[in-house]
Chimera marker file (.cmm) of the C-alpha trace (Angstrom):
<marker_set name="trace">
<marker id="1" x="-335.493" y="50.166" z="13.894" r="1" g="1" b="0" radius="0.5"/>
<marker id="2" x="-335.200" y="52.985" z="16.133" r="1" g="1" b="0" radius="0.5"/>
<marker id="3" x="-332.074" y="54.276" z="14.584" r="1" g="1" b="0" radius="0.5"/>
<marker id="4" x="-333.575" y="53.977" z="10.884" r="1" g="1" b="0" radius="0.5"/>
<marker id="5" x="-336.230" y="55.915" z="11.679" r="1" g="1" b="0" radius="0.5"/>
<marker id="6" x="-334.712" y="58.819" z="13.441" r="1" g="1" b="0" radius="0.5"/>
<marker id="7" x="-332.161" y="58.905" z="10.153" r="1" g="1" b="0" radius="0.5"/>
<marker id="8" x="-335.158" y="58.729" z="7.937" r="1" g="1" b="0" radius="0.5"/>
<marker id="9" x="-334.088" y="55.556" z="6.349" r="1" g="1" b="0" radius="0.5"/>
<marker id="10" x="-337.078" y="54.250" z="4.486" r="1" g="1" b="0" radius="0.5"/>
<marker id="11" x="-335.087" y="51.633" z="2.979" r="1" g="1" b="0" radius="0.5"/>
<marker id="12" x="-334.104" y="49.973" z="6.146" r="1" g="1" b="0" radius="0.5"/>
<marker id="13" x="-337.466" y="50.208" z="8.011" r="1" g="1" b="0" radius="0.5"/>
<marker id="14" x="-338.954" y="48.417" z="4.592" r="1" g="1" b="0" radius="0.5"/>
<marker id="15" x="-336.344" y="45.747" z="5.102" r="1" g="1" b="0" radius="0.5"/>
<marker id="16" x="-337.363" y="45.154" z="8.228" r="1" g="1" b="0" radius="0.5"/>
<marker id="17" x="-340.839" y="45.105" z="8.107" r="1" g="1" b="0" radius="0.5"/>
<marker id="18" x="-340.301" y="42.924" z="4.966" r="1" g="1" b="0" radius="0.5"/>
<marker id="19" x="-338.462" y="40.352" z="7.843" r="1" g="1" b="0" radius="0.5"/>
<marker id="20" x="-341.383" y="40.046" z="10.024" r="1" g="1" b="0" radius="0.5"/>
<marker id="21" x="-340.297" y="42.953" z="12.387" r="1" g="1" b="0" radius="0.5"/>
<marker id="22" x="-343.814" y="43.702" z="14.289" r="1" g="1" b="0" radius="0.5"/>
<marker id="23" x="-344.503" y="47.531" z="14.926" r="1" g="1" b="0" radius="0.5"/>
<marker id="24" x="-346.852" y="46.443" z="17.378" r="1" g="1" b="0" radius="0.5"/>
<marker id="25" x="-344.506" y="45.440" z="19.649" r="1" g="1" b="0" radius="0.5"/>
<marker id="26" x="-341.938" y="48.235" z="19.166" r="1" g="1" b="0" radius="0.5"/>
<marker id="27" x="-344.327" y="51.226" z="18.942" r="1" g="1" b="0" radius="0.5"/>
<marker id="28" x="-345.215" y="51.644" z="22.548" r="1" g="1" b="0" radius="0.5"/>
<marker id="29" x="-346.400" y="54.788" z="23.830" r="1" g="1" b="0" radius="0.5"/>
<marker id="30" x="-343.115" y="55.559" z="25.474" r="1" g="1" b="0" radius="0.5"/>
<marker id="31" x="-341.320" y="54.883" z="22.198" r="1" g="1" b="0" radius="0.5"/>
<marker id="32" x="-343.451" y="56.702" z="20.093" r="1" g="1" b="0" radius="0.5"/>
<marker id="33" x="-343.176" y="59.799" z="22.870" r="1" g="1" b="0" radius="0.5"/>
<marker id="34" x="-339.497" y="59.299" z="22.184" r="1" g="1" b="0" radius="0.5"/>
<marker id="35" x="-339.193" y="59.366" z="18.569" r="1" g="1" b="0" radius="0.5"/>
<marker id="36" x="-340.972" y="62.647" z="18.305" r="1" g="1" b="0" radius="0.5"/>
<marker id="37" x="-338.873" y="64.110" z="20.923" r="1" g="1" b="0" radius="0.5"/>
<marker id="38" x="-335.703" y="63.165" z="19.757" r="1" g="1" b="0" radius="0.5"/>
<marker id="39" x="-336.881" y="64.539" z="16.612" r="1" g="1" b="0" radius="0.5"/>
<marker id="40" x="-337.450" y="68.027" z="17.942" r="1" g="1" b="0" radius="0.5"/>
<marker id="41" x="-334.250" y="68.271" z="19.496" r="1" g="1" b="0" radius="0.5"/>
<marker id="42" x="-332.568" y="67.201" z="15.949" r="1" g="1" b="0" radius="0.5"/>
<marker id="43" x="-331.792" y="70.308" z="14.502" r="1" g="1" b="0" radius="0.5"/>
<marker id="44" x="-332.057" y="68.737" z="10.891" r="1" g="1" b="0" radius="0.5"/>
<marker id="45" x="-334.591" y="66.869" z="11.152" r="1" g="1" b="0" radius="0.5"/>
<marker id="46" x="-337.978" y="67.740" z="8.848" r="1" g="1" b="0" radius="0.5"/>
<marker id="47" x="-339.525" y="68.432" z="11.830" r="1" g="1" b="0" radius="0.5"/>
<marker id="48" x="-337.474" y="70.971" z="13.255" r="1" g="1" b="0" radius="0.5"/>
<marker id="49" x="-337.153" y="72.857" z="10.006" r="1" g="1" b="0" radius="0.5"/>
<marker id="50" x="-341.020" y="72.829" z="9.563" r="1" g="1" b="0" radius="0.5"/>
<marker id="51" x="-341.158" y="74.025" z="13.312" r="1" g="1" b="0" radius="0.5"/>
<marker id="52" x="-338.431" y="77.231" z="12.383" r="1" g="1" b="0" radius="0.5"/>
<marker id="53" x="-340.191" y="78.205" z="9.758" r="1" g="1" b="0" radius="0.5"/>
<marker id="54" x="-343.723" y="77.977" z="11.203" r="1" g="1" b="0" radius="0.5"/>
<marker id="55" x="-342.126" y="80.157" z="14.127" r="1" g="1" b="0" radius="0.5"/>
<marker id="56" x="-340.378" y="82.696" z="11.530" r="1" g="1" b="0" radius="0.5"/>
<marker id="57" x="-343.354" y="82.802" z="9.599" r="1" g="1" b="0" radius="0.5"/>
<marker id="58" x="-345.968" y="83.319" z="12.743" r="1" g="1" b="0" radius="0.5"/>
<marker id="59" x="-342.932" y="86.219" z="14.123" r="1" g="1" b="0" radius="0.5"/>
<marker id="60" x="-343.113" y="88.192" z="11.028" r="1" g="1" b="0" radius="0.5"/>
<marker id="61" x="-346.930" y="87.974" z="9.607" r="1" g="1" b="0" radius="0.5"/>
<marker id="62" x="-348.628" y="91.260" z="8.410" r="1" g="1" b="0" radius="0.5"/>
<marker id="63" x="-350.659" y="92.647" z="10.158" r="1" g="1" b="0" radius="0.5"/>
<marker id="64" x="-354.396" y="93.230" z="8.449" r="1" g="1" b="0" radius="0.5"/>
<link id1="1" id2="2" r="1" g="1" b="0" radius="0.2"/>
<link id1="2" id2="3" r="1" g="1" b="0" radius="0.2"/>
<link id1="3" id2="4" r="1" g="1" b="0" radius="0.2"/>
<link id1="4" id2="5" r="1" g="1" b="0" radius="0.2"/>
<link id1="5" id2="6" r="1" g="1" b="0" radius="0.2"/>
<link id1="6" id2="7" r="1" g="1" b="0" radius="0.2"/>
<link id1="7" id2="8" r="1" g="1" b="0" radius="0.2"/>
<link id1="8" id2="9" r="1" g="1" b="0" radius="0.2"/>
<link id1="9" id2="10" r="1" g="1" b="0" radius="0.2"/>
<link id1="10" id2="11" r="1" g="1" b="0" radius="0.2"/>
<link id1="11" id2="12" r="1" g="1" b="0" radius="0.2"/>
<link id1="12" id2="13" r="1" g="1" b="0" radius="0.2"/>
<link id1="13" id2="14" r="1" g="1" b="0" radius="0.2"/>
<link id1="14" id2="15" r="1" g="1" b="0" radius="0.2"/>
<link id1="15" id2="16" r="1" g="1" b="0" radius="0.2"/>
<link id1="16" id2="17" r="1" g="1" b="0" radius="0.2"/>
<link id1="17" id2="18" r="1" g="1" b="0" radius="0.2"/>
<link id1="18" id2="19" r="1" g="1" b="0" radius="0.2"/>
<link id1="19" id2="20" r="1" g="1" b="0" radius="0.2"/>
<link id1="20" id2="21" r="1" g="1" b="0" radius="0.2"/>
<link id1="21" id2="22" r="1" g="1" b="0" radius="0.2"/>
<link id1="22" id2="23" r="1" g="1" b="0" radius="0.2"/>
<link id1="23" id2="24" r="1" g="1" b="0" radius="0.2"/>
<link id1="24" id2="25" r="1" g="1" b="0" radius="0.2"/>
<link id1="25" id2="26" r="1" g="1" b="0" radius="0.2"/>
<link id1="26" id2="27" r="1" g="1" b="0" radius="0.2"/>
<link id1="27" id2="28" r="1" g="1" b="0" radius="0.2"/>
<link id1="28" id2="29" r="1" g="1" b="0" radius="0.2"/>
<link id1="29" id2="30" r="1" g="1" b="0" radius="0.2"/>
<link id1="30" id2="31" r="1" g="1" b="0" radius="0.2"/>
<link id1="31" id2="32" r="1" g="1" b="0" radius="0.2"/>
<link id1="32" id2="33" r="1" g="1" b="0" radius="0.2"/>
<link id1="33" id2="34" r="1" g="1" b="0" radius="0.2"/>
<link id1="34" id2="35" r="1" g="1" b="0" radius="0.2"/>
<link id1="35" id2="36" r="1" g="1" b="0" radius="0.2"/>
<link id1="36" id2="37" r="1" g="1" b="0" radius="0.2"/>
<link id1="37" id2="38" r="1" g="1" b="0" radius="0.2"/>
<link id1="38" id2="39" r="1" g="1" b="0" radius="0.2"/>
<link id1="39" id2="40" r="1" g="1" b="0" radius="0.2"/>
<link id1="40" id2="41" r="1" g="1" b="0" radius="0.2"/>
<link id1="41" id2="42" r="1" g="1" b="0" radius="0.2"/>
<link id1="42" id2="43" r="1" g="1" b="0" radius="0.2"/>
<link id1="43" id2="44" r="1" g="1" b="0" radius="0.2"/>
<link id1="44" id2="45" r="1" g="1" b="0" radius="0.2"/>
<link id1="45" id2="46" r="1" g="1" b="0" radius="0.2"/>
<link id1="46" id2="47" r="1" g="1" b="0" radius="0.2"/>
<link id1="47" id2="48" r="1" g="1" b="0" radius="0.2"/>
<link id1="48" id2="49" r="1" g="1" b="0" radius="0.2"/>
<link id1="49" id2="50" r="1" g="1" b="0" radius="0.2"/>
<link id1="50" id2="51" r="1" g="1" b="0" radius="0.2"/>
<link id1="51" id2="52" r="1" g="1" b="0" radius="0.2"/>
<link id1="52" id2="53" r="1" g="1" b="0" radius="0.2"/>
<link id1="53" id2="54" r="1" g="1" b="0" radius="0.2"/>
<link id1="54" id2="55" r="1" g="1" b="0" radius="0.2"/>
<link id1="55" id2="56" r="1" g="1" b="0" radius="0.2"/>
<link id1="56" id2="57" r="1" g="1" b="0" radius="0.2"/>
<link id1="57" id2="58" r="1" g="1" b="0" radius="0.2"/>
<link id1="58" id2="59" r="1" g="1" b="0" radius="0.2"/>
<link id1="59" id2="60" r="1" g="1" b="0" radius="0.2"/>
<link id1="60" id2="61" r="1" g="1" b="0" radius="0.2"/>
<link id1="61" id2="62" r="1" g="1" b="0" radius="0.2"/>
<link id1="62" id2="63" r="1" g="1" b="0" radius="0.2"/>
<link id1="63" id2="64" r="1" g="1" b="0" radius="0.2"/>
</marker_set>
């Protein structure tokens, strides 16, 4: 489960929710801490292009 979520496979995490896999078991706090870390450090993840272009846009707003 792990893996298909960090590759954004939406196919595989309905498969395995479809076979009785139960989130509340796997989505501790440490594991949830750990998916959204190991999404920032993927450098193409959705995440980390959102978070370069909030930081490019923030760098290089007008000033008004």
């Amino acid at each position: 489960m792990y893996q298909a979520l960090m590759s954004d496979r939406h196919d595989f995490v309905k498969l395995f929710l479809e076979q009785g896999f139960s989130l509340e078991d796997f989505l501790t706090i440490y594991m949830l801490e750990k998916l959204y870390t190991d999404q920032l450090k993927n450098l193409n993840s959705k995440v980390a292009i959102f978070n370069k272009m909030w930081e490019y846009n923030r760098s290089h707003r007008l000033p008004w």
